[in-house]
C-alpha positions as CSV (number, residue, x, y, z in Angstrom):
1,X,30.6,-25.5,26.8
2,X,28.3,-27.9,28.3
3,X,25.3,-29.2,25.6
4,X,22.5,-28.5,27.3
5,X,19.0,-28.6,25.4
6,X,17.0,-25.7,25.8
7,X,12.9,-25.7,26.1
8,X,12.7,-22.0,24.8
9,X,15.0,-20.6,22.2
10,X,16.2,-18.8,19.9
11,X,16.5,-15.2,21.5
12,X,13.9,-13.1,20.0
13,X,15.5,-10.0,18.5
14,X,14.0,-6.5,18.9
15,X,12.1,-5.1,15.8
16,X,13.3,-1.6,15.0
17,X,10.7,0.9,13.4
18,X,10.8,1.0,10.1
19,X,11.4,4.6,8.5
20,X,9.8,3.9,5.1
21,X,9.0,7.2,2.7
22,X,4.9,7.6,3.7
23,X,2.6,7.5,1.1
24,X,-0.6,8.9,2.4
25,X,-4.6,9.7,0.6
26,X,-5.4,13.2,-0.1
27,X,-9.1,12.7,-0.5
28,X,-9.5,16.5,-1.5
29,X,-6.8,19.0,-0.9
30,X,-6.3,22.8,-2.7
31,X,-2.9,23.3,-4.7
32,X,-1.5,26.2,-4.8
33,X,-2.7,26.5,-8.4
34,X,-6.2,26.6,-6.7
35,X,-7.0,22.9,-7.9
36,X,-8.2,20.4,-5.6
37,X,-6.4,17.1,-5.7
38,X,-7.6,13.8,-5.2
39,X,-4.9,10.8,-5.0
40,X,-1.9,9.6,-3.5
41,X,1.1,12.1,-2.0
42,X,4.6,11.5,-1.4
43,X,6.6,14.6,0.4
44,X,9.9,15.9,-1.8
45,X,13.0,16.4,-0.2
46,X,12.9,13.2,2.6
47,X,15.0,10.9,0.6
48,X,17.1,11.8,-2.3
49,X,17.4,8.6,-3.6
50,X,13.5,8.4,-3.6
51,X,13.2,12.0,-5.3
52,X,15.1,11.2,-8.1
53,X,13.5,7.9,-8.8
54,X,10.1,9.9,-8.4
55,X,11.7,12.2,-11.2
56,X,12.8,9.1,-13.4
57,X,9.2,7.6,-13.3
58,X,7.9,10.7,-15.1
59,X,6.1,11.8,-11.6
60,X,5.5,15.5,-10.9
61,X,5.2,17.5,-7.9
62,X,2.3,19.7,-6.7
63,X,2.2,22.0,-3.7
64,X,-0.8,21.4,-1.2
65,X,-2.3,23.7,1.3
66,X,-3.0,21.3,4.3
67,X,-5.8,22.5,7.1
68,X,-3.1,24.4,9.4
69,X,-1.9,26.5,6.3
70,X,1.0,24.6,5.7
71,X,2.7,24.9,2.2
72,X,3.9,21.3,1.4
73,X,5.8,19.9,-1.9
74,X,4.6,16.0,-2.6
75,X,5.2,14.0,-5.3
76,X,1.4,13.5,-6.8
77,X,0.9,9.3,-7.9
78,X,-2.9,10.1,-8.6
79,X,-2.8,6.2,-9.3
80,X,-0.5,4.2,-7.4
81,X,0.3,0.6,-8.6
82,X,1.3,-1.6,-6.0
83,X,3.1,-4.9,-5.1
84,X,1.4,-5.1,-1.4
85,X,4.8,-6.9,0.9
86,X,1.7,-8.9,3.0
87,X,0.9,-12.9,2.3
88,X,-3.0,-11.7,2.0
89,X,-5.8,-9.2,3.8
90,X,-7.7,-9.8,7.2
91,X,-11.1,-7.9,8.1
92,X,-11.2,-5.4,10.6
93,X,-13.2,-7.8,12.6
94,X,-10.5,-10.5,12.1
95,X,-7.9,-8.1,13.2
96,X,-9.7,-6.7,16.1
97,X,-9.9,-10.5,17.7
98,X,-6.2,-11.2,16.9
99,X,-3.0,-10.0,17.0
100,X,-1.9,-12.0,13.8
101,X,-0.9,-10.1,11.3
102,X,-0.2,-11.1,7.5
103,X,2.1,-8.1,6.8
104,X,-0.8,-5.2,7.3
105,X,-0.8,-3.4,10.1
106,X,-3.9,-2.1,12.3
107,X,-5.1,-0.5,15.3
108,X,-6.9,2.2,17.0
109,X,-5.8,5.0,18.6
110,X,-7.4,8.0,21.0
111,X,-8.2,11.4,19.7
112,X,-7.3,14.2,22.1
113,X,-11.9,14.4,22.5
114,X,-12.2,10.5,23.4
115,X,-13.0,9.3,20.4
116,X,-11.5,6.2,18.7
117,X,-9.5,6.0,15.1
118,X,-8.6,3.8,13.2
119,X,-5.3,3.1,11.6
120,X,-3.8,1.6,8.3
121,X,-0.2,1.1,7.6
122,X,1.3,-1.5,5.1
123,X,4.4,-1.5,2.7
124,X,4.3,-1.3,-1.1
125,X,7.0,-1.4,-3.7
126,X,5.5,0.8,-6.8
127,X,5.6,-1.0,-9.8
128,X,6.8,2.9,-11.5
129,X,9.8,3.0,-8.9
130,X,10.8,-0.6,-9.9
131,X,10.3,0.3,-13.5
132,X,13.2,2.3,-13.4
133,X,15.2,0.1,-10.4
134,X,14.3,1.8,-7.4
135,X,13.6,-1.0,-4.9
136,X,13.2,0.6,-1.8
137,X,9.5,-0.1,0.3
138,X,6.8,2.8,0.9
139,X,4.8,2.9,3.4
140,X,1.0,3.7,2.9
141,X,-1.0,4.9,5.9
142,X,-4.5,6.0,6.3
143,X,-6.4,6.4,8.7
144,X,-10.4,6.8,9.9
145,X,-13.3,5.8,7.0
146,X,-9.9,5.4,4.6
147,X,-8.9,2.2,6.9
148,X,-12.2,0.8,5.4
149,X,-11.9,2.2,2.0
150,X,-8.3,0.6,1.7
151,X,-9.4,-3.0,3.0
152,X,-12.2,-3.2,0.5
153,X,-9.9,-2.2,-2.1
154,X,-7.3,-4.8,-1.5
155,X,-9.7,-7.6,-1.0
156,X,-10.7,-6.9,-4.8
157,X,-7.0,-8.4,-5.1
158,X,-8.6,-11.7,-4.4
159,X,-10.8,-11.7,-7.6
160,X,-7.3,-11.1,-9.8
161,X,-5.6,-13.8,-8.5
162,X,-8.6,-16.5,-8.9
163,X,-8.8,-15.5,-12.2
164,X,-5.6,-16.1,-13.3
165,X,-6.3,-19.9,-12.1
166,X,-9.3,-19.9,-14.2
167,X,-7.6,-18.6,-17.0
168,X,-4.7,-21.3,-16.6
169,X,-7.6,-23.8,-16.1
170,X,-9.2,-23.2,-19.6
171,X,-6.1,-23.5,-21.2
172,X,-5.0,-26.7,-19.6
173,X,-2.5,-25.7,-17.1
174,X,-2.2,-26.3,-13.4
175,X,-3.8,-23.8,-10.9
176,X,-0.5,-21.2,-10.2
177,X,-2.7,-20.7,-6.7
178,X,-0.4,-17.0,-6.7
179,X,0.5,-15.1,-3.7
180,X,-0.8,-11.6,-2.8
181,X,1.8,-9.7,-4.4
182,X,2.0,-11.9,-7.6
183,X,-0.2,-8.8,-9.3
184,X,0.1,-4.6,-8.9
185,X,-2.9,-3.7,-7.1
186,X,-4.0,0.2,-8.9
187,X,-5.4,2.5,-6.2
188,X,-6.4,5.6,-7.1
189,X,-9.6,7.8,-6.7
190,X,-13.1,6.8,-7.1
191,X,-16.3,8.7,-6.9
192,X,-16.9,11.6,-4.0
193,X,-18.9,10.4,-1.2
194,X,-20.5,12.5,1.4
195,X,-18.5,11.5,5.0
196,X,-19.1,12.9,8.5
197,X,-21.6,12.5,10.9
198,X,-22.8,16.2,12.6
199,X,-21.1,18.1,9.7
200,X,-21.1,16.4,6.0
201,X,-18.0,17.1,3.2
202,X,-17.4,15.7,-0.2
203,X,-14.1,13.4,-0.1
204,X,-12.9,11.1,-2.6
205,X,-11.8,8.1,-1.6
206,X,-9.6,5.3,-2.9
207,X,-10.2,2.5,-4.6
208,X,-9.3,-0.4,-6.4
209,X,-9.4,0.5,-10.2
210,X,-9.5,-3.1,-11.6
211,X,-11.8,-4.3,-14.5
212,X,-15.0,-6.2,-14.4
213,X,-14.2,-8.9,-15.9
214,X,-11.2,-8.8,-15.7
215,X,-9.2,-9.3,-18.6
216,X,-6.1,-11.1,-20.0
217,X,-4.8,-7.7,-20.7
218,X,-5.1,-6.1,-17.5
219,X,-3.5,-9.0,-15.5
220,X,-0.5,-9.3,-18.4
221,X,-0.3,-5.5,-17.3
222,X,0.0,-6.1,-13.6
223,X,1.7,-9.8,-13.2
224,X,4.8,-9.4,-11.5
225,X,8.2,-10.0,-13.4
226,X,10.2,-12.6,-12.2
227,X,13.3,-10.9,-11.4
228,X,10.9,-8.8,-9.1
229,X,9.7,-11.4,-7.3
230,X,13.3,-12.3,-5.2
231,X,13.1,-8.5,-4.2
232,X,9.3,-8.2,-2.9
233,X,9.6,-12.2,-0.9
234,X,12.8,-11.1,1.1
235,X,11.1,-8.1,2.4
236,X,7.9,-10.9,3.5
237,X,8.8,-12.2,6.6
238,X,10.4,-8.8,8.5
239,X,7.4,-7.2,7.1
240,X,4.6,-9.6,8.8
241,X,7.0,-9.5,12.0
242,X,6.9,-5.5,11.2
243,X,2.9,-5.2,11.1
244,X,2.8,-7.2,14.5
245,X,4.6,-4.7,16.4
246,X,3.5,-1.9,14.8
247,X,-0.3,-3.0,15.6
248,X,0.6,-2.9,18.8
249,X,2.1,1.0,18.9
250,X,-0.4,2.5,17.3
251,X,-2.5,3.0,20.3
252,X,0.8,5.0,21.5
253,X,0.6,7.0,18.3
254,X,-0.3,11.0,19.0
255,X,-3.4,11.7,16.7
256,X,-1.9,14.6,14.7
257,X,-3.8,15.9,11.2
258,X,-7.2,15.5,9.2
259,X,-8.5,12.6,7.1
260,X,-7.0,12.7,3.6
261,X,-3.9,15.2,5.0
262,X,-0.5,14.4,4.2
263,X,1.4,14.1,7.7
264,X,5.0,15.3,8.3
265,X,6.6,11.4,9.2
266,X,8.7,10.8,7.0
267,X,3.6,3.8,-15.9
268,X,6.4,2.9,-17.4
269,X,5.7,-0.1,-19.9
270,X,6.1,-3.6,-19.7
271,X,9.8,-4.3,-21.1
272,X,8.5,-6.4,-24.1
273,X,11.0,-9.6,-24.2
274,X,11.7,-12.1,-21.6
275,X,8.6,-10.8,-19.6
276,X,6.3,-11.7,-22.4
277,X,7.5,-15.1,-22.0
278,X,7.5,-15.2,-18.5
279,X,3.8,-13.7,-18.4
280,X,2.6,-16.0,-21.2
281,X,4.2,-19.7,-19.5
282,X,2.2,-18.2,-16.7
283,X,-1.2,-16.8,-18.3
């Protein structure tokens, strides 16, 4: 073949949507034990893999009435401890001007009475699945006031990561200067705010459950371990492409569900021997 040299190239390659396990906010839903739950909700029987894992990790499952009358079984993380798959957070101002994406994903779509609604999605790997080797991504989406909720709770990520470089600082070592995902991030439920602008309801909304100040102790809790790492950076780069592309569909999504419903898309401890070393050369 003739050597030509080419002013565009490579071929781009389609993206294919991801079909991650959904791990979606219940900011308030009734059990069938007539107990309202506030957390994080997996649905059972999606991916058997996934349900066993869930199993392994000591997870239980609850049954939620959603607003139609469903009867859905979910796996209940009330507290979800994540290793975010993103190289950092962007506002929702930042995001509205751009279509770069650092691995989050986020749009607006149309409700069927005009109005706009905003959309969350990223992918997580939960420290409790890769406690006990399940290494698969999840995918969290919310979606309305919980777009905001999430963002402000990730951005507390930020504060973690500095303060390992302070740490290392007072001890005398180099600034580390650590990724997003070199810590879990713990999201789980904070305090019931009234939402709603004609009609007001309690919800409880997630947050970031991270100490002030934080401590040696809670980032020797959440560092990452370092045969962990390998997994979480090959998933970075389809990931950002990923959160790209699917900004761009959400305005195509149908608006289906409440705020805080489950839709129908599809702690263990630290192991106490090389990873004490690892966390210690590091903190």
């Amino acid at each position: 073949m003739e050597d030509v040299t080419f002013s565009r190239g490579p071929a781009r390659r389609p993206i294919a949507r991801v079909s991650d396990a959904l791990l979606q906010w219940s900011t308030g839903l009734t059990t069938t034990k007539r107990m309202i739950y506030a957390g994080w909700l997996i649905e059972t029987g999606r991916n058997e893999a996934l349900d066993a894992a869930m199993q392994s990790a000591g997870f239980e499952s609850i049954t939620i009435k959603h607003g139609s009358g469903n009867l859905v079984t979910h796996w209940a993380v009330e507290t979800a401890n994540m290793f975010v798959i993103a190289d950092g957070v962007q506002t929702i101002g930042e995001m509205k001007s751009t279509n770069e994406r650092y691995g989050i994903a986020f749009g607006w779509r149309t409700l069927p009475d005009g109005r706009p609604q905003s959309v969350l999605k990223f992918r997580v790997l939960l420290r409790e699945l890769l406690e006990v080797g399940f290494y698969e991504p999840i995918q969290v989406s919310v979606k309305s006031t919980l777009t905001g909720d999430v963002l402000d709770a990730l951005m507390h990520q930020y504060d973690v990561l500095d303060t390992i470089d302070a740490l290392r600082t007072q001890q005398g070592k180099a600034p580390l200067q650590p990724p997003f995902y070199a810590c879990s991030i713990p999201l789980g439920p904070g305090q019931e705010v009234q939402r709603g602008a004609a009609q007001k309801k309690g919800i409880v909304p997630p947050v970031a459950l991270i100490p002030t100040p934080i401590n040696r102790e809670y980032l020797v809790e959440h560092y990452v371990r370092k045969e962990w790492v390998p997994i979480i950076e090959r998933l970075l780069d389809p990931t950002v492409a990923w959160s790209v592309a699917t900004s761009a569909q959400i305005s195509e999504e149908p608006a289906v569900g409440h705020e805080g419903e489950a839709s129908y898309d599809a702690n263990a401890d630290l192991v106490r021997n090389g990873q004490d070393r690892y966390v210690d050369s590091v903190l």
